[in-house]
C-alpha positions as CSV (number, residue, x, y, z in Angstrom):
1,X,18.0,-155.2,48.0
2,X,18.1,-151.4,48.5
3,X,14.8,-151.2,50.7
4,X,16.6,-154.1,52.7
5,X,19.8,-152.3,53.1
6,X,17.6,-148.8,54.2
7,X,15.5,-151.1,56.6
8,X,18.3,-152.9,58.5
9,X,20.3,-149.3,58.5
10,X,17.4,-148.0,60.0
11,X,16.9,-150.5,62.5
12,X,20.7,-149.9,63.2
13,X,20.0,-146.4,63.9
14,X,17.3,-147.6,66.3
15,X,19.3,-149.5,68.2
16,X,22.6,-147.4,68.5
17,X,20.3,-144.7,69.6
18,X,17.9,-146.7,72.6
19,X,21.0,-148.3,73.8
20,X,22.7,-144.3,74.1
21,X,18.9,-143.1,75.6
22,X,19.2,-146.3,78.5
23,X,22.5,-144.4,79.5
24,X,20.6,-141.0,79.9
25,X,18.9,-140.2,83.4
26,X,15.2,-139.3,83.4
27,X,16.0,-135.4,83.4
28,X,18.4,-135.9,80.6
29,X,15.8,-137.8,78.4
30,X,13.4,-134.7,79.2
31,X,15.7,-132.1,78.2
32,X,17.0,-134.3,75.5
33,X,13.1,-134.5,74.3
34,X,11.7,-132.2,71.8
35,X,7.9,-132.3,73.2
36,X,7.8,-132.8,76.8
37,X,5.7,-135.7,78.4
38,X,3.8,-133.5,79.9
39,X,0.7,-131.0,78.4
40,X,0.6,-128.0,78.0
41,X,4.7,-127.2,77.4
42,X,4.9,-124.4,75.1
43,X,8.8,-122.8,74.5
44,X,11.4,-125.5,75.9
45,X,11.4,-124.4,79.9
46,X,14.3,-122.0,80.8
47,X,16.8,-123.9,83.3
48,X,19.8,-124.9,84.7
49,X,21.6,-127.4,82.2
50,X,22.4,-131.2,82.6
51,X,25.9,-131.4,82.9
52,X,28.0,-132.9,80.1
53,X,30.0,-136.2,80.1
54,X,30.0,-137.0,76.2
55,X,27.4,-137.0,74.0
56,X,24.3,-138.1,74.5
57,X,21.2,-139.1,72.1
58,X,18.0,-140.4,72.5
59,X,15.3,-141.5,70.0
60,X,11.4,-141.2,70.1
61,X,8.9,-141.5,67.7
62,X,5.1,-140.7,66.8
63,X,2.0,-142.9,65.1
64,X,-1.2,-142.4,64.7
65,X,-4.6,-143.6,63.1
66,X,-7.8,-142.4,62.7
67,X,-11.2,-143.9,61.8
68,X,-13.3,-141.9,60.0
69,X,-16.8,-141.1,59.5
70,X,-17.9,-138.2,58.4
71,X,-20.4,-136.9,55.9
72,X,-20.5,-133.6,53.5
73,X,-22.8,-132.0,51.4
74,X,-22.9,-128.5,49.3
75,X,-25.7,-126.1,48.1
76,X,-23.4,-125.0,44.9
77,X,-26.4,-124.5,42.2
78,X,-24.2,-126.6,40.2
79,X,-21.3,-128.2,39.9
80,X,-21.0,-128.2,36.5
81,X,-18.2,-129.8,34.1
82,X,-14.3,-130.1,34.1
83,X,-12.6,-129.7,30.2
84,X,-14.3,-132.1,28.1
85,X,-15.6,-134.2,30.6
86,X,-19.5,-135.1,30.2
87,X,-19.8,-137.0,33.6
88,X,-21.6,-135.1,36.4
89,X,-19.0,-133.0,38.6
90,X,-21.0,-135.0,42.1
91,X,-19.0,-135.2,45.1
92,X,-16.9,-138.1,46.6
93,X,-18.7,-140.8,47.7
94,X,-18.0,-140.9,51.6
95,X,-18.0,-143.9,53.7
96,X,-16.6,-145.2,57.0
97,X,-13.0,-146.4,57.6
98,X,-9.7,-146.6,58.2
99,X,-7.5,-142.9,57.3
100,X,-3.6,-144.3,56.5
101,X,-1.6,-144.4,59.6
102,X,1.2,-142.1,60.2
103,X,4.7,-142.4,61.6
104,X,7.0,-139.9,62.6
105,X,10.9,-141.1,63.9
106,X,12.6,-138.1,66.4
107,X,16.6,-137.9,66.7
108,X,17.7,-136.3,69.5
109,X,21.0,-135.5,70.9
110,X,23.2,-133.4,74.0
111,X,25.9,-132.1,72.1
112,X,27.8,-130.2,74.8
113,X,27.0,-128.5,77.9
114,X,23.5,-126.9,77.5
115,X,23.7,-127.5,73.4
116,X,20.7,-130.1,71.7
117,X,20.1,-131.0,68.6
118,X,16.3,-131.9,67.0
119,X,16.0,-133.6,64.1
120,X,12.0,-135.0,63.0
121,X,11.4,-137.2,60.1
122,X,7.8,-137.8,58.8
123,X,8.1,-142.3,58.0
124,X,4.8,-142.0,56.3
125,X,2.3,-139.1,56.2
126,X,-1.3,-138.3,54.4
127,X,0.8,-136.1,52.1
128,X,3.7,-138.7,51.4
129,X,4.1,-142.5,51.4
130,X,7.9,-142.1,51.5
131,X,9.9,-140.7,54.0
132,X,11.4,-137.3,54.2
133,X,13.3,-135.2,56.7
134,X,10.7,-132.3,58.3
135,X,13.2,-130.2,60.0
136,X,15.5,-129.6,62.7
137,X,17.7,-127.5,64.8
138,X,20.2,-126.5,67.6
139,X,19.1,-124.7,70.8
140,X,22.0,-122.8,72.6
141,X,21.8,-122.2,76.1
142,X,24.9,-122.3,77.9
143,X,28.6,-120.9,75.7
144,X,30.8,-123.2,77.4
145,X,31.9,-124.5,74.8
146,X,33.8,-122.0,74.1
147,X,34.9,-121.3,77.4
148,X,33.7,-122.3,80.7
149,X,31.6,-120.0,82.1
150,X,31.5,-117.3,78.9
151,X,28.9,-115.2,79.1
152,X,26.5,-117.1,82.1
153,X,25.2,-114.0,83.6
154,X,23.7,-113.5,79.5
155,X,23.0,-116.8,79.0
156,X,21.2,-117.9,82.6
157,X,18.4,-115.9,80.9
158,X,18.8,-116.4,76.9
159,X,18.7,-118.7,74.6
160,X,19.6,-119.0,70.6
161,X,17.8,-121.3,68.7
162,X,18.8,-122.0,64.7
163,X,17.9,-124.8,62.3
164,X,15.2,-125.6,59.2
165,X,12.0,-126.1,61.4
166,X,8.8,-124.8,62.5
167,X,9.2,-120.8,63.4
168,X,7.7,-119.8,66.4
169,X,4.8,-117.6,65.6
170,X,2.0,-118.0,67.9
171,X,1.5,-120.4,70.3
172,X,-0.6,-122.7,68.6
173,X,1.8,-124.6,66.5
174,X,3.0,-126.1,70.0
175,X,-0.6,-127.9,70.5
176,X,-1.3,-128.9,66.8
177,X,-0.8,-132.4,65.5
178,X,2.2,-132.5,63.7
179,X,2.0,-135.4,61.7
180,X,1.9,-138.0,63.8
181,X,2.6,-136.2,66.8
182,X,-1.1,-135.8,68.1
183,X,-0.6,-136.5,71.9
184,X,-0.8,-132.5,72.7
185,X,-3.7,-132.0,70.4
186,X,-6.6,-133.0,72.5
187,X,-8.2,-132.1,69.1
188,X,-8.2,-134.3,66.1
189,X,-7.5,-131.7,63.6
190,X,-5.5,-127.9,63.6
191,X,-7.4,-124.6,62.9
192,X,-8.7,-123.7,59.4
193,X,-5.9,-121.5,59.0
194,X,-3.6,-123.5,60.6
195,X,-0.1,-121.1,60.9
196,X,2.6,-123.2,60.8
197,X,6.0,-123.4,58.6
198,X,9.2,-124.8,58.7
199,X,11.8,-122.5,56.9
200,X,15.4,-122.0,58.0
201,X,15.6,-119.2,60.3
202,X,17.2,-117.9,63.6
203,X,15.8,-116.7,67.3
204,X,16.8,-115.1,69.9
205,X,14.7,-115.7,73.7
206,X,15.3,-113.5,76.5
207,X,13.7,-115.4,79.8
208,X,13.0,-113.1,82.6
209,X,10.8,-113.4,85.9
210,X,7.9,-115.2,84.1
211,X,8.4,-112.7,81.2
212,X,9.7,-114.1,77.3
213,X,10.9,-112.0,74.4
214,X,11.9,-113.8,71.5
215,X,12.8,-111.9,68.0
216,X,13.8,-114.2,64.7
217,X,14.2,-114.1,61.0
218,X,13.9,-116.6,58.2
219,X,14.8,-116.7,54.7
220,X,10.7,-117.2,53.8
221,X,11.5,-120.6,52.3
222,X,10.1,-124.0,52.5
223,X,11.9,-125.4,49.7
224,X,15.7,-124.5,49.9
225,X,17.7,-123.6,46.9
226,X,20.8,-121.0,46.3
227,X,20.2,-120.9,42.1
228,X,19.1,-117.1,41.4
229,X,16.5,-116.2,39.3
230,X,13.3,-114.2,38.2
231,X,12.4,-114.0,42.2
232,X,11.4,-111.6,44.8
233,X,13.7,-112.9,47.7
234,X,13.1,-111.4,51.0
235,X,13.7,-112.6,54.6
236,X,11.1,-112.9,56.7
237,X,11.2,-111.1,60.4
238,X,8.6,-112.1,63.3
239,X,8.7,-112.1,67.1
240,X,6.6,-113.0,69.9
241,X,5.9,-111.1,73.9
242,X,4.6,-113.0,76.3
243,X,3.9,-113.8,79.7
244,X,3.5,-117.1,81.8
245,X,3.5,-117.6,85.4
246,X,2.4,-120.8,87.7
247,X,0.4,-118.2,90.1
248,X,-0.5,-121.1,92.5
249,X,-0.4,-124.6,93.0
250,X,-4.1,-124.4,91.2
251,X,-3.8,-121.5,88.8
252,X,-1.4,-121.3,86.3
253,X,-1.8,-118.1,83.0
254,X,0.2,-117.4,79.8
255,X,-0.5,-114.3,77.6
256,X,1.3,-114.2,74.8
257,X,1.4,-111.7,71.4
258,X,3.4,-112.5,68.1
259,X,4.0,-110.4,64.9
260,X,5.3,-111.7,61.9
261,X,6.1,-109.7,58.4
262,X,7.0,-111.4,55.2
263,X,8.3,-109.3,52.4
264,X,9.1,-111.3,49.2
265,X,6.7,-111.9,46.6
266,X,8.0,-115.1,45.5
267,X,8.8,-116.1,49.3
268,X,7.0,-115.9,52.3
269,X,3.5,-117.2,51.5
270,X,3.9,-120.3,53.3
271,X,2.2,-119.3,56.6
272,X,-0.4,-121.3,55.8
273,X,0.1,-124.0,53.7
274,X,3.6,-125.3,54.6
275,X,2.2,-128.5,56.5
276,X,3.0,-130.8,53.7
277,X,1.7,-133.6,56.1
278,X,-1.9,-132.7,55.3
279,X,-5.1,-132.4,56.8
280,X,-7.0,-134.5,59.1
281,X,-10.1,-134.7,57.8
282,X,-9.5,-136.9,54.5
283,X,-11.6,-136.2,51.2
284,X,-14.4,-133.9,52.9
285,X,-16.2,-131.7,49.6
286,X,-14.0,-133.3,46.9
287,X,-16.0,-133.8,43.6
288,X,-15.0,-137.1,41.9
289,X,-13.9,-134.5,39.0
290,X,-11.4,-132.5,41.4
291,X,-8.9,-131.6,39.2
292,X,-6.7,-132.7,42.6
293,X,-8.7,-135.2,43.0
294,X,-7.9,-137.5,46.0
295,X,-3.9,-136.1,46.0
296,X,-5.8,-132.9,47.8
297,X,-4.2,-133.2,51.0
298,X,-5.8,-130.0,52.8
299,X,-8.9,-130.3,53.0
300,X,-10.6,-128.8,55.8
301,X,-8.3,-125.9,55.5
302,X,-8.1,-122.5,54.4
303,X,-5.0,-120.8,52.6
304,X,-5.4,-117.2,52.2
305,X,-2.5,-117.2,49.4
306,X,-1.9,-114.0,50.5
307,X,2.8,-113.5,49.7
308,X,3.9,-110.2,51.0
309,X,1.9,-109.7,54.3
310,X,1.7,-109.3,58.2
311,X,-0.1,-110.8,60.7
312,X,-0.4,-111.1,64.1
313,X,-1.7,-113.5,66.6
314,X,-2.8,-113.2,70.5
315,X,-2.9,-116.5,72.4
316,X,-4.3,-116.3,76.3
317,X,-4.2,-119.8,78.1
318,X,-6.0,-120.4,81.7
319,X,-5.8,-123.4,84.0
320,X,-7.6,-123.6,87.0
321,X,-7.2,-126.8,88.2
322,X,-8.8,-129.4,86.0
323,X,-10.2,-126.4,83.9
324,X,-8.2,-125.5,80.8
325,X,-9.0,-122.5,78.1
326,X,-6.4,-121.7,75.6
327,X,-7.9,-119.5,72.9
328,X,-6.2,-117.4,69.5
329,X,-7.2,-114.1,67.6
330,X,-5.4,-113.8,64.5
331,X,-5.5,-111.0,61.9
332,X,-3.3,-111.4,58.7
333,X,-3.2,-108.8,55.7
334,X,-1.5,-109.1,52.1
335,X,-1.4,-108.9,48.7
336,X,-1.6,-112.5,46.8
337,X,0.2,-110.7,44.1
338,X,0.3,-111.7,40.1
339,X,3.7,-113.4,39.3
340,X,6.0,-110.5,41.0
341,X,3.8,-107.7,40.8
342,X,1.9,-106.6,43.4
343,X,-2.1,-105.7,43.2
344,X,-3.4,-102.8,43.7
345,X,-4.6,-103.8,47.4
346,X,-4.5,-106.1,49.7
347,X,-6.7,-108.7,51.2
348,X,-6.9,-109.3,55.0
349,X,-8.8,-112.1,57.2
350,X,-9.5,-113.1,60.7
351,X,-9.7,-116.1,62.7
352,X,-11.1,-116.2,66.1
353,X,-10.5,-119.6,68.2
354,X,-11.4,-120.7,71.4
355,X,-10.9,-124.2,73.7
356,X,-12.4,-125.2,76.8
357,X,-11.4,-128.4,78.2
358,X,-12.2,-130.3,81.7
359,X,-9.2,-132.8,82.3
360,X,-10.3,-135.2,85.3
361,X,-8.8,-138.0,87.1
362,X,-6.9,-138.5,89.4
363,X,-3.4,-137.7,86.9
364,X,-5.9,-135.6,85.3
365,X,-6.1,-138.8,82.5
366,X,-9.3,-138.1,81.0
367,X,-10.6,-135.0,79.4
368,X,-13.7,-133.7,77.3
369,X,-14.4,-130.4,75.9
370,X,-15.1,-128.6,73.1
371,X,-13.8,-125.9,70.3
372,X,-15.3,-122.8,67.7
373,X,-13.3,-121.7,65.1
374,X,-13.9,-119.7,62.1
375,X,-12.5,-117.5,59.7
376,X,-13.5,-114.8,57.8
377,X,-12.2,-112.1,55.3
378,X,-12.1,-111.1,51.6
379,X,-9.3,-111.1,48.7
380,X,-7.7,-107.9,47.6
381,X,-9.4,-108.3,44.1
382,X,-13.6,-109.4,45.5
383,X,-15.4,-107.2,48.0
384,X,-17.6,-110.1,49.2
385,X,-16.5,-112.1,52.1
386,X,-15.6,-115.5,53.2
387,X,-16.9,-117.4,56.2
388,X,-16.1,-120.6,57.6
389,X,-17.3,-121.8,61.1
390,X,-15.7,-125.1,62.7
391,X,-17.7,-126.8,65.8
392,X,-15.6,-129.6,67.3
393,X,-16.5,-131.6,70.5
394,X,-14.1,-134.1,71.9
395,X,-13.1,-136.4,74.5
396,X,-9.8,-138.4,75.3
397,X,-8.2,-140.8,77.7
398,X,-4.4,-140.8,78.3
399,X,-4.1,-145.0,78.9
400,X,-0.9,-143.9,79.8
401,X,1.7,-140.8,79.5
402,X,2.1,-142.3,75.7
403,X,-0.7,-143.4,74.7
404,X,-3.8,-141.1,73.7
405,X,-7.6,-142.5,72.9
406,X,-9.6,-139.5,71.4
407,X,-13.1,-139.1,70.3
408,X,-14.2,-136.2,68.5
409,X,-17.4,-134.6,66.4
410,X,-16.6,-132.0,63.8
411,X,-19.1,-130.1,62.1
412,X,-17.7,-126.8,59.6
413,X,-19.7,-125.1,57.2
414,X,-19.0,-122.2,54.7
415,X,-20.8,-119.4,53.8
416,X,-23.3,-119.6,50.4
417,X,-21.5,-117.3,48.1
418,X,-20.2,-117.1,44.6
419,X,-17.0,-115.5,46.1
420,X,-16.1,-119.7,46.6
421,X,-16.7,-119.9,42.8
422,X,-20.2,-120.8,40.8
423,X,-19.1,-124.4,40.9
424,X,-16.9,-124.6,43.7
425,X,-18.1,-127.5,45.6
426,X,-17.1,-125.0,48.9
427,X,-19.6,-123.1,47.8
428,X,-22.0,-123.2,50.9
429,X,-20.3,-126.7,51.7
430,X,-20.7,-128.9,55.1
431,X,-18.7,-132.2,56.4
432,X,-19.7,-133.4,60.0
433,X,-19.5,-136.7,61.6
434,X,-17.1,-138.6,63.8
435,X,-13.4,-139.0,64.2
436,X,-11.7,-141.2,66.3
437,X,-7.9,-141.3,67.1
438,X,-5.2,-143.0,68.8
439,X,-2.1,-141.9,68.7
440,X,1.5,-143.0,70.9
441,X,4.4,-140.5,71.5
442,X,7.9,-141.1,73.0
C-alpha cells in the first residue's frame, strides 16, 4: 500500500508539474532547465531575465543504460587469501550484458523575477536501488524581490548561487555523466579522478565582457549533521578565473583556472569520492573474494584519500567548427591523515586529460573521437608512485536533441608495483573492451 501511495504521489507530481511546464514559453523552459539542450553549456549563461507572472515549474528527467563488454586481467604474483578463506582469491568472472538502468527525476521552478530553483533526484542509480534526493539550489540574479530595480547596475553582471549541490571546481563536472544525465558526456565514463562533490556551500559570479570570477565556500560535508563531536570541522574555500568568448561565427575558446582548499581533517576529503552514483564501468578487477565484493561501486576510479589538501585544475576548451578539444591538468596535494592527526607529509598527484572530438552533420548530430587520461603520484607515507593510463575511443549519434546513441572502447592499465599492495588485484591490472550507451535527457 505504501509503494502505491509513493507511486501515484509521484505520478501526481508528474503531472502538476508538465501541465505548469506547457504554460512556460520555450525561453522560460531553457532558463527554467538546469543542463541546457545544447553542448557544450558550462556556468548557466549570464542574461537578461524572463519576466515574472507567478510561479513557474517545469520537470525533466534522465535514463540511461549501458551494455557491457569488457574484459580484465592482473599480473599481481598472487592474489592470495582473505581471513580464513581457502578458496582462490581469482577475479570476477566477466561476461556480456546488460549494466542496471538509471533514472534521474529534475524539479525545476521560476520563483520570482530572475530567482530558480534546482532540485535532482537519483530514481535508481549503480550505487542505490532506492531513491534519494542528490542536491539542489537557488541561483539569484536579479534583487527585485526586494525591490524593483535594487541593485541592477550589481546584479546585470553577478550572480549568487546557494544550495546542497555539486561545487563548481573545474569545469569538468559540467560534461560528466551524472547519473543518468549522460547526454553531455560524449564519453561513457568520468576521469579516474573524477572531482566532483555535492556539499552545501555558497558562490558568488562576477560576469564581465567574456571574463568570469566566481569565489565560494562549503562546509566540506557530504553527509549533513549539526551533532558535535571528536571532529576536525573546517569549511572549505575554492574559486575559479576564467575566460570564454564566441570569437566568430566558427571559433569559439574558454580558458578557465580553479583553486580549491580544504582544511578539516574529518571534512573535506570528498573531492573525489562523493559520486555516490558510481562508476561506469561495472565489476572491472574485482576478485570473487573482494571484501566489497560486487557493492564496489567505483571501480575504474581513483580516490587519493588525501583530507586536508589543495588542488587546482586548468581546463582549456577549443571549437573550430565541427572540431572540439576540451582538455584538464589537475594537481592536488594533502595529507590522508590518521584519525585527526596529521602525518608527517603529504602526498600529491596529477592527472593530465585531453578530448578531441569531430561533431559532423548537418546539426552537427554525429560525432567520434577519442580521450587519454592518467594519473599519477605517490602517498605521503610510500616513495614509489602510482600510474594509471585510460585510452577511450568513442562515437555517438544525437537521434534527436534528447536522445543519445554512444559507442565507446576503453582500455586503462596500472602500473606493476607493490605500492597497489602484494595482492591487490590493481596491482599491474587491465579492463578493455566495449561500452555501448543510450541515454534520453529532458
Amino acid at each position: 500500500m505504501k509503494t502505491m501511495l509513493m507511486r501515484a504521489s509521484m505520478l501526481a507530481v508528474l503531472f502538476s508539474g508538465v501541465i505548469s511546464a506547457q504554460d512556460t514559453t520555450t525561453s522560460m523552459r531553457d532558463y527554467l532547465a538546469p543542463e541546457k539542450a545544447s553542448r557544450n553549456v558550462f556556468e548557466d549563461p549570464k542574461g537578461a531575465s524572463p519576466e515574472f507572472d507567478g510561479v513557474k515549474v517545469s520537470v525533466g528527467g534522465d535514463f540511461a543504460l549501458q551494455f557491457q563488454s569488457l574484459d580484465h586481467s592482473t599480473e599481481a604474483p598472487s592474489l592470495g587469501t582473505v581471513g580464513t578463506t581457502t578458496t582462490p582469491n581469482t577475479l570476477q568472472v566477466m561476461g556480456s550484458d546488460f549494466n542496471l538502468p538509471t533514472a534521474n527525476l529534475d524539479l525545476n521552478a521560476y520563483l520570482a523575477k530572475g530567482v530558480k530553483m534546482h532540485l535532482r533526484t537519483y530514481l535508481s542509480a549503480r550505487h542505490h536501488n532506492e531513491a534519494w534526493v542528490k542536491g539542489g539550489y537557488i541561483q539569484i540574479d536579479d534583487l527585485d524581490f526586494i525591490k524593483e530595480g535594487f541593485a541592477a547596475n550589481i546584479m546585470k553582471h553577478a550572480r549568487v548561487k546557494v544550495g546542497m549541490d555539486e561545487i563548481n571546481y573545474g569545469d569538468y563536472h559540467f560534461r560528466r555523466s551524472d547519473n543518468a544525465e549522460t547526454i553531455n558526456n560524449p564519453f561513457v565514463g568520468n576521469f579516474i579522478m573524477d572531482n566532483f562533490s555535492t556539499e552545501a556551500f555558497g558562490e558568488g559570479y562576477l560576469f564581465y565582457n567574456n571574463f568570469i570570477g566566481m569565489v565560494g565556500i562549503s562546509n566540506g560535508k557530504l553527509n549533513q549533521t549539526a551533532v558535535k563531536g571528536t571532529n576536525w570541522n573546517s569549511p572549505s574555500v575554492y574559486a575559479k578565473l576564467g575566460f570564454d568568448k564566441q570569437i566568430s561565427e566558427d571559433l569559439r575558446v574558454r580558458l578557465t583556472g580553479s583553486f580549491i582548499q580544504t582544511n578539516g581533517l574529518s571534512t573535506g576529503g570528498y573531492l573525489y569520492s562523493a559520486d555516490r552514483a558510481g562508476g561506469r564501468y561495472y565489476y572491472v578487477l574485482l576478485t570473487q573474494n573482494d571484501a566489497m565484493g560486487t557493492s564496489n561501486y567505483a571501480t575504474g576510479r581513483f580516490n587519493p584519500g588525501f583530507k586536508k589538501m589543495k588542488a587546482f585544475q586548468v581546463n582549456p576548451f577549443v571549437k573550430y567548427q565541427g572540431l572540439e578539444f576540451f582538455g584538464a591538468y589537475e594537481y592536488v596535494t594533502g595529507n590522508k591523515a590518521s584519525g585527526l592527526t596529521e602525518r608527517p607529509t603529504d602526498g600529491d598527484y596529477t592527472q593530465l586529460a585531453a578530448e578531441l572530438l569531430y561533431r559532423f552533420g548537418n546539426k552537427e548530430q554525429f560525432y567520434f573521437g577519442g580521450r587519454y587520461n592518467s594519473i599519477s603520484g605517490q602517498d605521503d607515507d610510500v616513495s614509489a608512485e602510482r600510474k594509471i593510463d585510460r585510452f577511450n575511443i568513442a562515437g555517438g549519434w544525437f537521434m534527436t536533441k534528447n536522445i543519445l546513441a554512444k559507442i565507446e572502447y576503453v582500455n586503462q592499465k596500472y602500473n606493476n608495483d607493490p605500492v597497489w599492495g602484494a595482492t591487490s588485484a590493481l596491482r599491474g591490472g587491465k579492463f578493455n573492451g566495449l561500452m555501448f550507451e543510450a541515454t534520453i535527457g529532458f
